[in-house]
Backbone as CSV, one residue per row, in Angstrom:
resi,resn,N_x,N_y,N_z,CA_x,CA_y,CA_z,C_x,C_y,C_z
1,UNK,4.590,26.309,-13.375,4.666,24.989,-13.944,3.716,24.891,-15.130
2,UNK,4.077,24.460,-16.185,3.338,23.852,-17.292,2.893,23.014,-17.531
3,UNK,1.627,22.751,-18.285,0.666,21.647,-18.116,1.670,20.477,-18.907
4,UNK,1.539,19.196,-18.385,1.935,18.197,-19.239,1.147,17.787,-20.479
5,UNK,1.870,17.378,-21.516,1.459,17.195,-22.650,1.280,15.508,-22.692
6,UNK,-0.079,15.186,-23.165,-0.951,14.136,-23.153,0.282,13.423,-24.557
7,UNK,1.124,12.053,-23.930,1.259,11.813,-25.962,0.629,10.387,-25.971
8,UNK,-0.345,9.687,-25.291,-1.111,8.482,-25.475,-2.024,8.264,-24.344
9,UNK,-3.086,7.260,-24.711,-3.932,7.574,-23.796,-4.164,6.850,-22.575
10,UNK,-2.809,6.106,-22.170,-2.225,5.436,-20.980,-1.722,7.065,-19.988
11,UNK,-1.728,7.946,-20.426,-1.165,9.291,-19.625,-2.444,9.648,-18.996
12,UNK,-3.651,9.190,-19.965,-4.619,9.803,-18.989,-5.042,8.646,-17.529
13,UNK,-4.429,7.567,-17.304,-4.241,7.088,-16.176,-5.605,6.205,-16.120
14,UNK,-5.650,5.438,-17.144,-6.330,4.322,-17.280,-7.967,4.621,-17.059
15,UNK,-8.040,5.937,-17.860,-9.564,6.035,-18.098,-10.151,5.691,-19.317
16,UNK,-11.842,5.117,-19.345,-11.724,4.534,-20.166,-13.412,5.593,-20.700
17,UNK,-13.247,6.458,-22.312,-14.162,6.978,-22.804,-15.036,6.346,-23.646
18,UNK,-16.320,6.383,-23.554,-17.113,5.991,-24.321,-18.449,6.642,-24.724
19,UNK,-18.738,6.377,-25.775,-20.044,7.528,-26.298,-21.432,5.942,-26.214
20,UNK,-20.729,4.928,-25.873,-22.007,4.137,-25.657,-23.020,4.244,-24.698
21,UNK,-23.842,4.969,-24.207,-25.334,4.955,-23.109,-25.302,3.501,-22.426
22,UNK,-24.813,2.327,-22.806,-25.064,1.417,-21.924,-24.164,0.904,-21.779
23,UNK,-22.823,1.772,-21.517,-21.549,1.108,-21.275,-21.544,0.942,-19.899
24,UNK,-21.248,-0.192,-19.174,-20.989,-0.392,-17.584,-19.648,-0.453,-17.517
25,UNK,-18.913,0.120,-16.589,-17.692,0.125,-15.850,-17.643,-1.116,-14.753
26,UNK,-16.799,-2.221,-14.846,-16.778,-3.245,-14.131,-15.180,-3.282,-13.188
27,UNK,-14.832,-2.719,-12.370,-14.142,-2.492,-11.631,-13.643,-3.877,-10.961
28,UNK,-12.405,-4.682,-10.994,-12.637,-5.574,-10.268,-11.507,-5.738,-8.682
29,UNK,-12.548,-5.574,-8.169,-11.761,-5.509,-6.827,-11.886,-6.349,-5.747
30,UNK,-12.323,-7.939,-6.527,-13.091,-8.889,-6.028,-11.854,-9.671,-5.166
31,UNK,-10.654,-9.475,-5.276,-9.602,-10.034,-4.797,-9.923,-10.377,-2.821
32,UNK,-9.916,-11.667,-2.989,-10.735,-12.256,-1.777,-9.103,-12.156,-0.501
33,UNK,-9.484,-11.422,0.329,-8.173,-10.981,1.815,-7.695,-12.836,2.216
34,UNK,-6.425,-12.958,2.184,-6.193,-14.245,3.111,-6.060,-13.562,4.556
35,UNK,-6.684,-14.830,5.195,-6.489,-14.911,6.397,-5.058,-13.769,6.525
36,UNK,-5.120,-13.482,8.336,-3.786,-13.493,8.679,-2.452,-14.163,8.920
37,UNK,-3.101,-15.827,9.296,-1.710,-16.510,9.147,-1.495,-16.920,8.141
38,UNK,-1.960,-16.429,7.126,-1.488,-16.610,5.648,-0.615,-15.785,4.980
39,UNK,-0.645,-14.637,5.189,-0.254,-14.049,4.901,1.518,-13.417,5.301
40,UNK,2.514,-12.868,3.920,3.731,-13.623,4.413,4.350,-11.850,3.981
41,UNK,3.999,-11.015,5.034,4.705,-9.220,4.714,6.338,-9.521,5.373
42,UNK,6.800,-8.436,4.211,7.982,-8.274,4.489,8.284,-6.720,4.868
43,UNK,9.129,-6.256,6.001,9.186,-4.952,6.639,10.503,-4.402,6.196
44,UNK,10.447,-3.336,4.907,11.441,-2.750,4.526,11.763,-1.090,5.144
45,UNK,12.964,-1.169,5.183,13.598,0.264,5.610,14.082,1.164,4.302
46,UNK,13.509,2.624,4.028,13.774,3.062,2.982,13.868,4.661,3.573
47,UNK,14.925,4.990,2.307,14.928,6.518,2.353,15.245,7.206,1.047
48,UNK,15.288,6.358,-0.063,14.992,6.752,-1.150,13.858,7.226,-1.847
49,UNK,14.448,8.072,-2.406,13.248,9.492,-3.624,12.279,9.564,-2.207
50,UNK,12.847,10.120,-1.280,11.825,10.642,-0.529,12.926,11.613,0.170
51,UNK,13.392,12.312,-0.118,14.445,13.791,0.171,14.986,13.241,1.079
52,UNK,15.730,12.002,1.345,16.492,11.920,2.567,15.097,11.032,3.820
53,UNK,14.142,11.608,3.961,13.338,11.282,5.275,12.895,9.842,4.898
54,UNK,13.187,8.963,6.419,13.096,7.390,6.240,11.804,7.420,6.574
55,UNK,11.164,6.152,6.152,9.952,5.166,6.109,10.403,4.199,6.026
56,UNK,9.800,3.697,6.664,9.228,1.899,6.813,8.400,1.496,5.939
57,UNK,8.415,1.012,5.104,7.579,-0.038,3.691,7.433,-1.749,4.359
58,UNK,5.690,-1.859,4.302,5.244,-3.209,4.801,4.779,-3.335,3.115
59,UNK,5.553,-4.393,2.249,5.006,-5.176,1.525,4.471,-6.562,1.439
60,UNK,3.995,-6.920,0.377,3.466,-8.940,0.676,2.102,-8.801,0.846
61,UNK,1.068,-7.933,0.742,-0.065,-8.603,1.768,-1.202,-8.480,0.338
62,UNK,-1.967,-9.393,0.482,-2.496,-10.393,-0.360,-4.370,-10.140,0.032
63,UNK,-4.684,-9.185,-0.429,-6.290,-8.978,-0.454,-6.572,-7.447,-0.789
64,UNK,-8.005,-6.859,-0.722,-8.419,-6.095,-1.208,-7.996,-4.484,-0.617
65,UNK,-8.195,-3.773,-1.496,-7.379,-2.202,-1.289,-8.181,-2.008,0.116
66,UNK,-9.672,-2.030,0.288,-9.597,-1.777,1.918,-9.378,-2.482,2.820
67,UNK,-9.301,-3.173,3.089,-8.753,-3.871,4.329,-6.844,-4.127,3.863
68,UNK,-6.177,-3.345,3.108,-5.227,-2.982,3.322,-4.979,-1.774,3.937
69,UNK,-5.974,-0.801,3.395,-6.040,1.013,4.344,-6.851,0.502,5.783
70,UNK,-7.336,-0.625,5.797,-7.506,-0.925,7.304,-6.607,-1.064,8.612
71,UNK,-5.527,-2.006,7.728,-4.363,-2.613,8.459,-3.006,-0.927,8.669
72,UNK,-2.967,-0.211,7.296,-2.788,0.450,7.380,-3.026,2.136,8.470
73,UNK,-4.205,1.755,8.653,-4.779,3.179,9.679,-4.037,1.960,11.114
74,UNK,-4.580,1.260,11.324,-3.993,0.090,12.909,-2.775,0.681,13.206
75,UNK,-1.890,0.246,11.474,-0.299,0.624,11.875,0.114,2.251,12.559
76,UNK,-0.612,3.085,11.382,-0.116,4.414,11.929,-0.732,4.717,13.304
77,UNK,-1.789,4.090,13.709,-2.328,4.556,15.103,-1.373,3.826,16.120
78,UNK,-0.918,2.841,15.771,-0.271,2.246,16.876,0.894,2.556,17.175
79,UNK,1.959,3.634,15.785,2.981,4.088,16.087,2.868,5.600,16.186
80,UNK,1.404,6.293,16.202,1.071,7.449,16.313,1.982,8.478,15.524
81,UNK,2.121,7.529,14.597,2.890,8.158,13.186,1.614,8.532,12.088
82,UNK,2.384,8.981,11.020,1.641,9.040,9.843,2.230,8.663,8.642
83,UNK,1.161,8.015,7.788,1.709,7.133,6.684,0.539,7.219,5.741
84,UNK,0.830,6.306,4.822,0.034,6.178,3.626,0.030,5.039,3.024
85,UNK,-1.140,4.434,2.036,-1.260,3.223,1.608,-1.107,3.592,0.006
86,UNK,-0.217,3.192,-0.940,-0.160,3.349,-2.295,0.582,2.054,-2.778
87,UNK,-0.307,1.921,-3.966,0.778,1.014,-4.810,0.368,-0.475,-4.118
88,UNK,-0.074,-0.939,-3.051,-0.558,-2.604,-2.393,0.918,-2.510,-1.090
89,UNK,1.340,-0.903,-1.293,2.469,-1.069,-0.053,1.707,-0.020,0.971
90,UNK,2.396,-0.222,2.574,1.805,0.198,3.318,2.713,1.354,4.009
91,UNK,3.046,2.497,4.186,4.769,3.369,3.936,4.258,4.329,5.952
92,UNK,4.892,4.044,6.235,4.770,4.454,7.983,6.219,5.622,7.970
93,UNK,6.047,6.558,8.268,6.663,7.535,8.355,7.850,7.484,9.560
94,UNK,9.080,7.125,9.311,9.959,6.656,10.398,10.442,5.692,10.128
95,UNK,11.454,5.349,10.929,12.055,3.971,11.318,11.426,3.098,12.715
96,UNK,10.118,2.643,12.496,9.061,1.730,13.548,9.127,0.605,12.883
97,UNK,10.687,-0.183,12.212,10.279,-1.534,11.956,10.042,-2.456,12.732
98,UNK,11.128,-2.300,13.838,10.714,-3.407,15.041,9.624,-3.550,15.867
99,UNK,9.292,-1.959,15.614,7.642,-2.118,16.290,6.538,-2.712,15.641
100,UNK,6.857,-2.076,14.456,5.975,-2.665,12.981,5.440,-3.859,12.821
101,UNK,6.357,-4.780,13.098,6.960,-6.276,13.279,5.999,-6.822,14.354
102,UNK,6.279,-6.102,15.140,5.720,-6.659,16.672,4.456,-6.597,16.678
103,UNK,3.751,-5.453,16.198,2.399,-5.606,15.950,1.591,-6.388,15.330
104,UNK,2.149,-6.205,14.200,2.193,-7.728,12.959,1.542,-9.110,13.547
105,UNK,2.833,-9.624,14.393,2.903,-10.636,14.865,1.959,-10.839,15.709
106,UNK,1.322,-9.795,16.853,0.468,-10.074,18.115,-0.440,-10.190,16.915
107,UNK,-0.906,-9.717,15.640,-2.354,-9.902,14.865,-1.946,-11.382,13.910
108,UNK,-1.009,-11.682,14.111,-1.299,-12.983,13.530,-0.299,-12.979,11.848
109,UNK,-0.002,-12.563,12.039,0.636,-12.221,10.370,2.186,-12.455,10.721
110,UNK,2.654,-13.212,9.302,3.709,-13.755,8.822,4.828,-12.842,8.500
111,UNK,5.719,-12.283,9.427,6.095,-10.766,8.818,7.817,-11.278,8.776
112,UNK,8.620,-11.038,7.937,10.119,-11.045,7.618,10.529,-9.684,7.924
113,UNK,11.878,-9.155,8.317,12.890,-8.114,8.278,13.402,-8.356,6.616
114,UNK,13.377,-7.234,6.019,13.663,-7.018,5.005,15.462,-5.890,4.927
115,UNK,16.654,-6.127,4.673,17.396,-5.299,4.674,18.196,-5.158,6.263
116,UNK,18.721,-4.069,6.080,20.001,-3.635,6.611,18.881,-3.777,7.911
């Protein structure tokens, strides 16, 4: 495989260079978690651009990247699956929507069936 060719500097994936000594990096990841009964996930079934193999996609949820990989580790432990958190979606390896759901719900969260 060959290296990809850089043609702007959005390819380098939102890094930001500077020759200033007192440049601070301000990261903002201040995005405050709603509650759980606030919150309104929807439980999608997918098997696209993923070679055929289904996942379950929990989107909707409304607070900060960790306590989404929080909710996220809960899910895969509770379906003793494995998954991953990318993108503000939560992707569970399988078809565990109804379980998905069910868990959801005993924690308090607003969860819809999404699809077929």
């Amino acid at each position: 495989m060959g290296k990809k060719k850089l043609s702007s500097l959005e390819d380098l994936g939102g890094f930001v260079f500077s020759t200033n000594d007192n440049f601070e990096y301000n990261q903002e990841e201040n995005q405050e978690t709603l509650k759980p009964n606030q919150q309104f996930l929807e439980a999608h079934f997918s098997n696209k651009g993923r070679g055929g193999k289904t996942v379950t996609v929990i989107t909707g949820f409304v607070g900060s990247e960790s306590d989404l990989k929080v909710l996220g580790k809960l899910l895969k432990s509770k379906c003793g699956v494995g998954g991953s958190v990318k993108e503000n979606e939560i992707i569970i390896q399988g078809n565990y929507r109804d379980k998905i759901m069910e868990i959801l719900k005993k924690e308090g969260y607003n969860v819809k069936r999404v699809g077929g």
